[in-house]
VMD Tcl script that builds the backbone (N, CA, C; Angstrom):
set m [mol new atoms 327]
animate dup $m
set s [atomselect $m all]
$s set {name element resname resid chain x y z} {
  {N N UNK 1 A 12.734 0.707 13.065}
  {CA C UNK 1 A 13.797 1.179 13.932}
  {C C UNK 1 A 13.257 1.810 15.215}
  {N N UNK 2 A 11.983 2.121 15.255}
  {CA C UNK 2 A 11.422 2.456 16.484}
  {C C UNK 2 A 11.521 1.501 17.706}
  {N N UNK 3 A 11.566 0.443 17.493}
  {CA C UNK 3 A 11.740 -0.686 18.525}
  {C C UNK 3 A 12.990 -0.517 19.091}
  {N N UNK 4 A 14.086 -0.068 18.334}
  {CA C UNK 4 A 15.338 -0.205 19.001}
  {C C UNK 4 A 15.709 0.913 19.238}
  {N N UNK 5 A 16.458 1.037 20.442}
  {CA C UNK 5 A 16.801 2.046 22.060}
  {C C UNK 5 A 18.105 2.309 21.682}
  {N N UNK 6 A 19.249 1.654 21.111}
  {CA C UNK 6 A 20.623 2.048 21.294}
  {C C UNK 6 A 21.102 2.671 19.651}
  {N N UNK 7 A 21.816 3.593 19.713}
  {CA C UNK 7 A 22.553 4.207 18.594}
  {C C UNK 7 A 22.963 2.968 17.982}
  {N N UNK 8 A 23.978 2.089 18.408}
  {CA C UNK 8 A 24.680 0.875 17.918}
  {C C UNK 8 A 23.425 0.230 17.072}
  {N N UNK 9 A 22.700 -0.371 17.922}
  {CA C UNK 9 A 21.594 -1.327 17.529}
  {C C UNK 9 A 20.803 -0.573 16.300}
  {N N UNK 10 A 20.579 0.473 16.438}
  {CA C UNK 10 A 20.194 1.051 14.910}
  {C C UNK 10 A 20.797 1.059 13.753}
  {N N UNK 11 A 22.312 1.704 14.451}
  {CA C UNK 11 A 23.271 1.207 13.061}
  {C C UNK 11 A 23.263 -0.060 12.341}
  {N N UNK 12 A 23.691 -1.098 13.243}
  {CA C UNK 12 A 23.999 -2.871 12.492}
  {C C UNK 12 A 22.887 -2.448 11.739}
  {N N UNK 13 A 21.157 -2.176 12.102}
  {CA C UNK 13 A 20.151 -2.523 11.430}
  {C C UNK 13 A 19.904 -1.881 10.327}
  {N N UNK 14 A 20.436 -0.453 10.253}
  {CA C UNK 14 A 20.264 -0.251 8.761}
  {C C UNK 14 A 21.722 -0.629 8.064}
  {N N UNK 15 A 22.651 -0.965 8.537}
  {CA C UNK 15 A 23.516 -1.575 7.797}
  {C C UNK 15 A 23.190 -2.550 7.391}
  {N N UNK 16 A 22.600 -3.995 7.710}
  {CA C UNK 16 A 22.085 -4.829 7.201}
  {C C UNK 16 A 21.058 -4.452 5.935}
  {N N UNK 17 A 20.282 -3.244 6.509}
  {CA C UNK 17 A 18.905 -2.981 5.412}
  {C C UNK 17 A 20.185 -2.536 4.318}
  {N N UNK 18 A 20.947 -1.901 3.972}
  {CA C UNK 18 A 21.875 -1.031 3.186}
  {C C UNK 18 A 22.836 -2.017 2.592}
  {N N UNK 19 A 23.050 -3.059 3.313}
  {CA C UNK 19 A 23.951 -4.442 2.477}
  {C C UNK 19 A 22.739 -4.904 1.447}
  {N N UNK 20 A 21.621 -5.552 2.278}
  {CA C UNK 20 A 20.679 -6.111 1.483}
  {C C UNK 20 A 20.131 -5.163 0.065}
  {N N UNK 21 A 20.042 -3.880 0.201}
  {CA C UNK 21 A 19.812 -2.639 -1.267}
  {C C UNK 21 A 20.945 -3.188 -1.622}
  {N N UNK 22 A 22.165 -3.098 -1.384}
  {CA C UNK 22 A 23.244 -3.195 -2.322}
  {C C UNK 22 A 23.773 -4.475 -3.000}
  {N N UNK 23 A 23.238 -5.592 -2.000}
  {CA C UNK 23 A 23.058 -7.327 -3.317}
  {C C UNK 23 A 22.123 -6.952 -4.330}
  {N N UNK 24 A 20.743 -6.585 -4.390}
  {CA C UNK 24 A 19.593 -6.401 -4.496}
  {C C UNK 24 A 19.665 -5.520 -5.834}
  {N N UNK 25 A 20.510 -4.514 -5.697}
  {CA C UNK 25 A 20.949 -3.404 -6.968}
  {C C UNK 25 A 21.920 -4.125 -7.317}
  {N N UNK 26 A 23.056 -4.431 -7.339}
  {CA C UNK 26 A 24.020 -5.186 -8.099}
  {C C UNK 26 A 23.650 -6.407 -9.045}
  {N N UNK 27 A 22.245 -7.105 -8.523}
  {CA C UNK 27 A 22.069 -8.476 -9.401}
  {C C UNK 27 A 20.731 -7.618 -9.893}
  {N N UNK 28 A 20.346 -6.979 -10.281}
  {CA C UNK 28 A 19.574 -6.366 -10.808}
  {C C UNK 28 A 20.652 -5.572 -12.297}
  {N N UNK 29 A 21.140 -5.034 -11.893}
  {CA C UNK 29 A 22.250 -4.649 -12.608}
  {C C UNK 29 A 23.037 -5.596 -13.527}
  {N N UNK 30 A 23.370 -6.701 -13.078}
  {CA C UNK 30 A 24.019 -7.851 -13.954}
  {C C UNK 30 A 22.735 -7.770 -14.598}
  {N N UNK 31 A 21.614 -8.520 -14.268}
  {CA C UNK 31 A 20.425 -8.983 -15.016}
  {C C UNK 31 A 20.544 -7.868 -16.612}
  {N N UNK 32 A 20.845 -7.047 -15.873}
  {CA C UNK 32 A 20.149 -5.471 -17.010}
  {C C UNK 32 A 21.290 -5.845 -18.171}
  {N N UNK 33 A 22.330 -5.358 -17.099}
  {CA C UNK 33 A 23.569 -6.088 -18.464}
  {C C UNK 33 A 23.639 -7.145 -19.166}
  {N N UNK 34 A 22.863 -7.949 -18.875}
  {CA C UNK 34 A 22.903 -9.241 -19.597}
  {C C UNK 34 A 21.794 -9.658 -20.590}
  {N N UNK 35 A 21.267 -8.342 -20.681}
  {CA C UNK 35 A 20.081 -8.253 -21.969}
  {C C UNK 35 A 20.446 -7.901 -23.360}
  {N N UNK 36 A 20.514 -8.140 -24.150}
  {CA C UNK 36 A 20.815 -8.062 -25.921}
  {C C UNK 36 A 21.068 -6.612 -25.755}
  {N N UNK 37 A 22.017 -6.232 -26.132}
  {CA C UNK 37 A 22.625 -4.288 -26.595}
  {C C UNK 37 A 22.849 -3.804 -25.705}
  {N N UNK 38 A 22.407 -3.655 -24.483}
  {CA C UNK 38 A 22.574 -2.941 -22.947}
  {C C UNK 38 A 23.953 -2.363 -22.951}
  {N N UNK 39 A 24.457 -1.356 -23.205}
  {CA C UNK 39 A 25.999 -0.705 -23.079}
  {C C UNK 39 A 26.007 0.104 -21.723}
  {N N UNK 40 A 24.928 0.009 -21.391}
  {CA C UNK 40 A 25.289 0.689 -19.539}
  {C C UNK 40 A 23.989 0.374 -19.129}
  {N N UNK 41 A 24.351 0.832 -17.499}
  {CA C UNK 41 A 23.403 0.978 -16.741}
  {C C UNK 41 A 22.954 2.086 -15.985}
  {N N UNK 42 A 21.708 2.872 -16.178}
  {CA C UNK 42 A 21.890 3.340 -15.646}
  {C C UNK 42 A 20.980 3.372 -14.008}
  {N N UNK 43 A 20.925 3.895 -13.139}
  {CA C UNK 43 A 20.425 4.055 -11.839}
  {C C UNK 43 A 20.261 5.095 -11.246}
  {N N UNK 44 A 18.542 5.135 -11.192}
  {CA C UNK 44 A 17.837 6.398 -11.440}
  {C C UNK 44 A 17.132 6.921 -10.032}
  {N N UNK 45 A 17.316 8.036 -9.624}
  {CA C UNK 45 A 16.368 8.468 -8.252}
  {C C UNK 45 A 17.845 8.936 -7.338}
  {N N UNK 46 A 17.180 9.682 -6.674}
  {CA C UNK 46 A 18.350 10.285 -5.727}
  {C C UNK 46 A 18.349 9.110 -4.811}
  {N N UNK 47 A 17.586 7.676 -4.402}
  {CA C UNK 47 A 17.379 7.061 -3.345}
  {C C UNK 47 A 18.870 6.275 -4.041}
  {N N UNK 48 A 19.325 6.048 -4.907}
  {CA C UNK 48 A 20.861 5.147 -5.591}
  {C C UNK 48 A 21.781 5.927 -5.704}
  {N N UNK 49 A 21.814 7.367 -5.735}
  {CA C UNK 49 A 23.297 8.434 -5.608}
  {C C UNK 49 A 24.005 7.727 -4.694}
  {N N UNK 50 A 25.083 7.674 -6.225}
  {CA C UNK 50 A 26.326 7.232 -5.286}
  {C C UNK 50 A 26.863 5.948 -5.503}
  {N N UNK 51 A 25.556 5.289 -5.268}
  {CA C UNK 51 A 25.927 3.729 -5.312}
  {C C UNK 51 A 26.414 3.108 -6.720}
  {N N UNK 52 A 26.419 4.124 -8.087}
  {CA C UNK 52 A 27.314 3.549 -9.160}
  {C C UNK 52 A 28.604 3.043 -9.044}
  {N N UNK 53 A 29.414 3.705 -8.230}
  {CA C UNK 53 A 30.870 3.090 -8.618}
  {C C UNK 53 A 31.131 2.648 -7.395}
  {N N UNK 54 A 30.090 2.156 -6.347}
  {CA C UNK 54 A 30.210 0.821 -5.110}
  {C C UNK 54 A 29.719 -0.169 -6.446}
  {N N UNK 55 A 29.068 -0.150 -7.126}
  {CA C UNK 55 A 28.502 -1.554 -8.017}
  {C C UNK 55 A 28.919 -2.061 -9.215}
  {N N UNK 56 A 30.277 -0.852 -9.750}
  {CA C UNK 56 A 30.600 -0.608 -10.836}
  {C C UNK 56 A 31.634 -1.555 -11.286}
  {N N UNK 57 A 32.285 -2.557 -10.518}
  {CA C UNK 57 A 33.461 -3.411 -10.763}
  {C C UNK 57 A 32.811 -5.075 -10.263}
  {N N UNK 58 A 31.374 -4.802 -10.275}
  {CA C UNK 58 A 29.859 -5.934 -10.163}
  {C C UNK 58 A 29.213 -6.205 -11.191}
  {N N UNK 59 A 29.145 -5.266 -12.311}
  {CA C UNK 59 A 27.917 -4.951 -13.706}
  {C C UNK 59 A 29.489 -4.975 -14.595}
  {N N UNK 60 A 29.380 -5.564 -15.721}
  {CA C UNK 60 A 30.378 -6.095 -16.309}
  {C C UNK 60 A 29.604 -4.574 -17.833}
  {N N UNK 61 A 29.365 -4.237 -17.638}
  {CA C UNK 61 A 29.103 -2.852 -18.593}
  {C C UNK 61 A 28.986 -0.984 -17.201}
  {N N UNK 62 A 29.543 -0.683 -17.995}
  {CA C UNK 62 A 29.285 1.289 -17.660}
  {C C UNK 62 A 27.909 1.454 -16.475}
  {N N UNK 63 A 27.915 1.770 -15.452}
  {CA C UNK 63 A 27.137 2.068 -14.444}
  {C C UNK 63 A 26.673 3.569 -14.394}
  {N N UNK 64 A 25.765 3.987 -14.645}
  {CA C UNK 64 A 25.936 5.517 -14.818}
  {C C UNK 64 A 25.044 6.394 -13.580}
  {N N UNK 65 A 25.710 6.686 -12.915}
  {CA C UNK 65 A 24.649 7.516 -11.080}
  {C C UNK 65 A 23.813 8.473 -12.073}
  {N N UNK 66 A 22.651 8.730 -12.535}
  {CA C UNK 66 A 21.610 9.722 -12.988}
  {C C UNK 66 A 22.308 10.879 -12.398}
  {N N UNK 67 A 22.107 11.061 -10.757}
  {CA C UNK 67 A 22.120 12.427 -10.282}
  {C C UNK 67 A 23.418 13.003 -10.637}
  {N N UNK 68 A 24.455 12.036 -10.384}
  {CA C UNK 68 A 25.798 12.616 -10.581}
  {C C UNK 68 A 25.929 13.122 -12.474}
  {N N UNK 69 A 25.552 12.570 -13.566}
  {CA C UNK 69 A 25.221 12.491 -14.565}
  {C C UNK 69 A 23.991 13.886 -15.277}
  {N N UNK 70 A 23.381 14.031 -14.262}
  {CA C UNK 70 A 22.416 15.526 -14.417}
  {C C UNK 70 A 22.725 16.440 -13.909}
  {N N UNK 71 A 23.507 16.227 -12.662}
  {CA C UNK 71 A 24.363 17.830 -12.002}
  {C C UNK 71 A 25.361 18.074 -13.028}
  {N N UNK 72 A 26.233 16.935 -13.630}
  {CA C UNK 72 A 27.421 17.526 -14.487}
  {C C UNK 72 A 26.685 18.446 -15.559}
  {N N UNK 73 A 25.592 17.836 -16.050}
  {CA C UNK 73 A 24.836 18.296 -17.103}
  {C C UNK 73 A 24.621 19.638 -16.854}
  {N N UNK 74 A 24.096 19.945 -16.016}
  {CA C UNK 74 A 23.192 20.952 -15.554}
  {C C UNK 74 A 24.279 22.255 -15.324}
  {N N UNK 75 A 25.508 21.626 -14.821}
  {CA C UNK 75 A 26.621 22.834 -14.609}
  {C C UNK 75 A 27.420 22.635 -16.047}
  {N N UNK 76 A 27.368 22.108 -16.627}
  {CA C UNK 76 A 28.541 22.402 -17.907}
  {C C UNK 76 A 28.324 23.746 -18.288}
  {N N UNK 77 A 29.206 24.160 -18.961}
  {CA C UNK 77 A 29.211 25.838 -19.558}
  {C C UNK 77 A 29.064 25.485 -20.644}
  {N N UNK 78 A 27.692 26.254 -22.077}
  {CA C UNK 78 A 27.305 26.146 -22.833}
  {C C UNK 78 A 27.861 27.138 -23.635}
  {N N UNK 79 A 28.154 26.276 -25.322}
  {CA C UNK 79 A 28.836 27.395 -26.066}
  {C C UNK 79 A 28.245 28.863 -26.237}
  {N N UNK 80 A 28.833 29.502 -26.225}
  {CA C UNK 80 A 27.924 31.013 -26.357}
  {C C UNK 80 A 28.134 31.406 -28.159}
  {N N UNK 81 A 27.357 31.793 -27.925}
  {CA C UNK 81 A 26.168 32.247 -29.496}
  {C C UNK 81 A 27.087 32.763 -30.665}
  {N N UNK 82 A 27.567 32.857 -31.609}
  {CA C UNK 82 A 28.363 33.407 -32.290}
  {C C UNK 82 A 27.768 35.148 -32.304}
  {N N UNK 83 A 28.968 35.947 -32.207}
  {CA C UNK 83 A 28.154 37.695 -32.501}
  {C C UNK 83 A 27.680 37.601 -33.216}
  {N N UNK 84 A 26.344 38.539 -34.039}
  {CA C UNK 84 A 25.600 38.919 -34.840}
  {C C UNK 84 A 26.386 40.169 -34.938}
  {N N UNK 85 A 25.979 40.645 -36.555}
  {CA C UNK 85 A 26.638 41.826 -36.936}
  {C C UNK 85 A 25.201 42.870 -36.831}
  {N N UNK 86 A 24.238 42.286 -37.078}
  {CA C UNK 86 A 23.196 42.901 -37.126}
  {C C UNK 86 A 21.780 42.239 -36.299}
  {N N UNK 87 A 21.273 42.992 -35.280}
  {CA C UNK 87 A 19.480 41.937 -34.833}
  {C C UNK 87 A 19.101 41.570 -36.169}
  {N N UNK 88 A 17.813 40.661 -35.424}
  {CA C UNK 88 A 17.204 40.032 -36.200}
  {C C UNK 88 A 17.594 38.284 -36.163}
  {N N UNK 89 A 17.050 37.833 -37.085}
  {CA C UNK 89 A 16.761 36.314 -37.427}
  {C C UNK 89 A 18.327 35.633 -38.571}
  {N N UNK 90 A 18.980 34.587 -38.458}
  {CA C UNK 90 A 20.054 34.328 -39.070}
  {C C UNK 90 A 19.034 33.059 -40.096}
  {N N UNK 91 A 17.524 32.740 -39.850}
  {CA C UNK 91 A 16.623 32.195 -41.555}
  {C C UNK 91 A 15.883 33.407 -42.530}
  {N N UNK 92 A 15.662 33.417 -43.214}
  {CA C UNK 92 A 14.787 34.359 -44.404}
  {C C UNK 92 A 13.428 33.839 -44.000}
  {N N UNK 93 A 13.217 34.863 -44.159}
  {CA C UNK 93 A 11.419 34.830 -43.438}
  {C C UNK 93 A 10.440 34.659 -45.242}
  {N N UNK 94 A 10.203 33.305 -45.630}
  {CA C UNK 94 A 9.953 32.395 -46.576}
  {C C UNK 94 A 8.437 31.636 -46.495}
  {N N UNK 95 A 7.712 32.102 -47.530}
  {CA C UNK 95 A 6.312 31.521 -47.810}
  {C C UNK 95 A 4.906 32.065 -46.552}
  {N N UNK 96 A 5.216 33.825 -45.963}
  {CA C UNK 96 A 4.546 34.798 -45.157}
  {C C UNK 96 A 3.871 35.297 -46.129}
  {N N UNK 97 A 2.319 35.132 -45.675}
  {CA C UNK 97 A 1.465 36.300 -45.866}
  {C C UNK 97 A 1.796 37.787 -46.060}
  {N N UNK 98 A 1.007 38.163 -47.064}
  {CA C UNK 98 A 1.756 40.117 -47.017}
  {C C UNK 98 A 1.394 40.587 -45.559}
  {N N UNK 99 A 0.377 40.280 -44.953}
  {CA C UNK 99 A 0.200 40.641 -43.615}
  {C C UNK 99 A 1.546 40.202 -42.497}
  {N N UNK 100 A 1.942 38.817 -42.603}
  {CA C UNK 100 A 2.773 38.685 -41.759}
  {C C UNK 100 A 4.034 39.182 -42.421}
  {N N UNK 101 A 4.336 39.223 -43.388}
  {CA C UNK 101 A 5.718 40.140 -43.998}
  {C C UNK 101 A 5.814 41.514 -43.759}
  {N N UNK 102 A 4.684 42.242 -43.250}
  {CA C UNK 102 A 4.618 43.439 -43.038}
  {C C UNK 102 A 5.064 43.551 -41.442}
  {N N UNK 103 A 5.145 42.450 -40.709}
  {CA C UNK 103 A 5.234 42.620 -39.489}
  {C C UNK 103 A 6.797 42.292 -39.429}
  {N N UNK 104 A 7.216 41.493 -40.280}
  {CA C UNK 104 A 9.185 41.049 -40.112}
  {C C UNK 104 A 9.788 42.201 -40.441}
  {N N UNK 105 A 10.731 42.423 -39.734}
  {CA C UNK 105 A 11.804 42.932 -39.144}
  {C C UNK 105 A 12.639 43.162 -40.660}
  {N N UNK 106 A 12.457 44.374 -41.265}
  {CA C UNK 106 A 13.769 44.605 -42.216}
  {C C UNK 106 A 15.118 45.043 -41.817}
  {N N UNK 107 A 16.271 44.293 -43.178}
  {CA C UNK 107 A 17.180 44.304 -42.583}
  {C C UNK 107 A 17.872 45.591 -42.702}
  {N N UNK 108 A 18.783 46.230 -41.881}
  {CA C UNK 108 A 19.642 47.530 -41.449}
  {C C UNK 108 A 20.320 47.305 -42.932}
  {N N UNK 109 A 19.946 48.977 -43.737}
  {CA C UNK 109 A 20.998 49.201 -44.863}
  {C C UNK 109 A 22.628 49.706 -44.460}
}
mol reanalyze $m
mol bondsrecalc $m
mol representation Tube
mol addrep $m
């Protein structure tokens, strides 16, 4: 893109480069789907964000964007812990040395 001088003329050119990724990922994608068990696809790297559900009505199975797929992950709210009535461990501290039994935590009478 260094060769070319005009805003316009840059655009068409990575639009062309950005059509050509997007044949390029789509028949890559069929291919994938069309392997024995394949129930999705997925498409990995921040360089394909996004481009799942431009390709998603192309891949005749589930398209899955990684990034979009690891941010949900990453923000879900995780169940919180049931209260304890008492510290300590909710296993029995089972087959310890008298040395290391001397170091566990007895439980509150």
């Amino acid at each position: 893109l260094g060769y070319l001088v005009s805003h316009r003329a840059k655009s068409k050119v990575r639009a062309w480069f950005n059509a050509l990724a997007m044949e390029e990922t789509i028949a890559r994608g069929r291919d994938a789907a069309h392997q024995l068990g394949v129930q999705a696809v997925i498409l990995g790297g921040a360089g394909l964000a996004g481009m799942a559900a431009a390709i998603q009505s192309d891949v005749p199975v589930p398209v899955i964007d990684s990034v979009t797929a690891g941010t949900h992950w990453a923000l879900r709210t995780p169940p919180l812990p049931p209260a304890r009535s008492s510290p300590g461990f909710d296993i029995a501290w089972q087959g310890l040395s008298s040395e290391m039994r001397a170091l566990a935590p007895t439980p509150a009478d």
